[in-house]
C-alpha positions in Angstrom: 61.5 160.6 87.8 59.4 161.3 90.6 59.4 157.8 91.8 63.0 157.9 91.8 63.4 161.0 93.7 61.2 159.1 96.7 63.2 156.3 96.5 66.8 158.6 96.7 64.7 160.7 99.7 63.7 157.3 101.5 67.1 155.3 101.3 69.0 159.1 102.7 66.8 158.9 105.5 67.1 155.3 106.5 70.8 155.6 106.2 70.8 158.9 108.0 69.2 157.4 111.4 71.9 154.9 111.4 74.5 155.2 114.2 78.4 154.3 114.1 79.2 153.1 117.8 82.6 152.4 119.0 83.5 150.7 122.0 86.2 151.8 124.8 86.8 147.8 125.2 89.6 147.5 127.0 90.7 150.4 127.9 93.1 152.9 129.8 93.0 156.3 130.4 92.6 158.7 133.1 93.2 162.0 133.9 97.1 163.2 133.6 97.3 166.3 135.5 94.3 167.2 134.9 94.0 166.7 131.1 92.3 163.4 129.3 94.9 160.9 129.1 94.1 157.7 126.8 96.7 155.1 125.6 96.9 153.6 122.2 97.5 150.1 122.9 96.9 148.5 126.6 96.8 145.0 128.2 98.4 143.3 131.2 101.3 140.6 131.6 100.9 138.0 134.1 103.9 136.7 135.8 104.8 132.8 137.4 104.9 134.5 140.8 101.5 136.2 140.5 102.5 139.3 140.2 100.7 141.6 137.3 102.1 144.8 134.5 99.0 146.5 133.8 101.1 148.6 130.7 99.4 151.5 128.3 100.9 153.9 125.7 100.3 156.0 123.4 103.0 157.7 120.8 105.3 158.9 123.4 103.8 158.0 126.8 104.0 154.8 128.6 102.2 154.2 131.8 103.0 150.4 133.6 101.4 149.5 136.5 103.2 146.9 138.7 101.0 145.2 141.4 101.7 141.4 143.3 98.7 140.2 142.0 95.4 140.2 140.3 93.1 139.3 143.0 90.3 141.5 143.2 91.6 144.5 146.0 93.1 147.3 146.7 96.9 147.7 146.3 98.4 150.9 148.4 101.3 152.2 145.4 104.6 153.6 147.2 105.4 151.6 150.3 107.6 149.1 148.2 108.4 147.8 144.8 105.6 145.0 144.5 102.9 147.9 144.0 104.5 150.8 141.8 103.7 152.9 139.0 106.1 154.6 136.3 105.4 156.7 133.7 107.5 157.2 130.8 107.9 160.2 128.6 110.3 159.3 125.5 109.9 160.8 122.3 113.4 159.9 121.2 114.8 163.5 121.9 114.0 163.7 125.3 112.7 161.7 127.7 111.9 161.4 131.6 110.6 158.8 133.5 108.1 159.3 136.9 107.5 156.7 139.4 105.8 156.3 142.9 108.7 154.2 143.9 109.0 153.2 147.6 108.9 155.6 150.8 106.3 157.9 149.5 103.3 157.7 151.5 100.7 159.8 149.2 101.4 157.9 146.3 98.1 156.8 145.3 97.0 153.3 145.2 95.2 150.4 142.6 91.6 148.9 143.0 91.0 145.9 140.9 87.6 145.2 140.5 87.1 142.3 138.2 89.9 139.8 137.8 88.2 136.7 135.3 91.4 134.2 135.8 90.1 131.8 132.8 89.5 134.6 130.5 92.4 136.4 131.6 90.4 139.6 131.8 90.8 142.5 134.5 88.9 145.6 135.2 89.8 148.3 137.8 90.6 152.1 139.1 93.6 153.8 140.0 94.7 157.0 141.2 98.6 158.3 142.2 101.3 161.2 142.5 104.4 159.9 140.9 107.6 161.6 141.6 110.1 162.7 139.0 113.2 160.2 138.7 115.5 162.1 136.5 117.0 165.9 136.9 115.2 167.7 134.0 114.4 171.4 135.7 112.1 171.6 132.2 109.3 169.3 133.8 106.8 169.2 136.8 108.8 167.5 140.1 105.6 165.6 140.2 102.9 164.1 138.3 99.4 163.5 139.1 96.8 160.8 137.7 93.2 160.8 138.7 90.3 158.9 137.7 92.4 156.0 136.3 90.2 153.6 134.8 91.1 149.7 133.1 88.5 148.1 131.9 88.4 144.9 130.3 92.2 144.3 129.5 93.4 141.3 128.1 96.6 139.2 129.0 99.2 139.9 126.4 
């Protein structure tokens, strides 16, 4: 009985200093007015032209990122409609949609950092003020994302 108990006490312990680790590969989050934003379900779409949809959500948020291309750079957001970012709030009661659009100078802007064309893999930062698009007088006239990070999304 005693050998028995040793042999319970040793495999515990052994299993005990065992660690379960999770990766944040790929990723998308940020910081959405200043809470921890994360989304579900992330990649990136990459069109004939070039051009890029860096898209996130989670159960009722949606955050695309529109961009010309996917070479390494930074992209200003909010002087036109090739470098734009909406979010989308839609929880099929309400919804409202924010966007930097075009003509807003302090929208933020996009830094892709790693852009692995055979792989189809990109990595990057981003940071913006999107302006409300609808009239709901129940939600901030603007929203703010800091700290955006993607990291290793695939092509969808």
């Amino acid at each position: 009985m005693k050998k028995l108990l040793i042999v319970l006490i040793a495999a515990f312990s052994v299993s005990a200093c065992t660690e379960d680790i999770t990766r944040n590969d790929p990723a998308l989050q940020g910081m959405k007015d200043n809470v921890e934003w994360r989304a579900g379900g992330q990649g990136f779409a990459l069109d004939a032209d070039g051009s890029i949809r860096i898209e996130g959500s989670n159960q009722f948020e949606t955050l695309i990122i529109e961009l010309p291309s996917a070479l390494e750079g930074t992209y200003v957001l909010g002087q036109n409609e090739n470098a734009m970012a909406t979010f989308i709030y839609d929880n099929g009661f309400e919804s409202y949609t924010y966007s930097t659009g075009t003509g807003n100078p302090n929208a933020g802007e996009v830094v892709i950092t790693d852009y692995y064309s055979v792989d189809k893999i990109l990595t990057g930062r981003f940071r913006f003020n999107a302006l409300l698009i609808d009239d709901n007088p129940l939600v901030a006239p603007v929203l703010n994302f800091q700290y955006g990070v993607f990291h290793n999304l695939r092509i969808n």
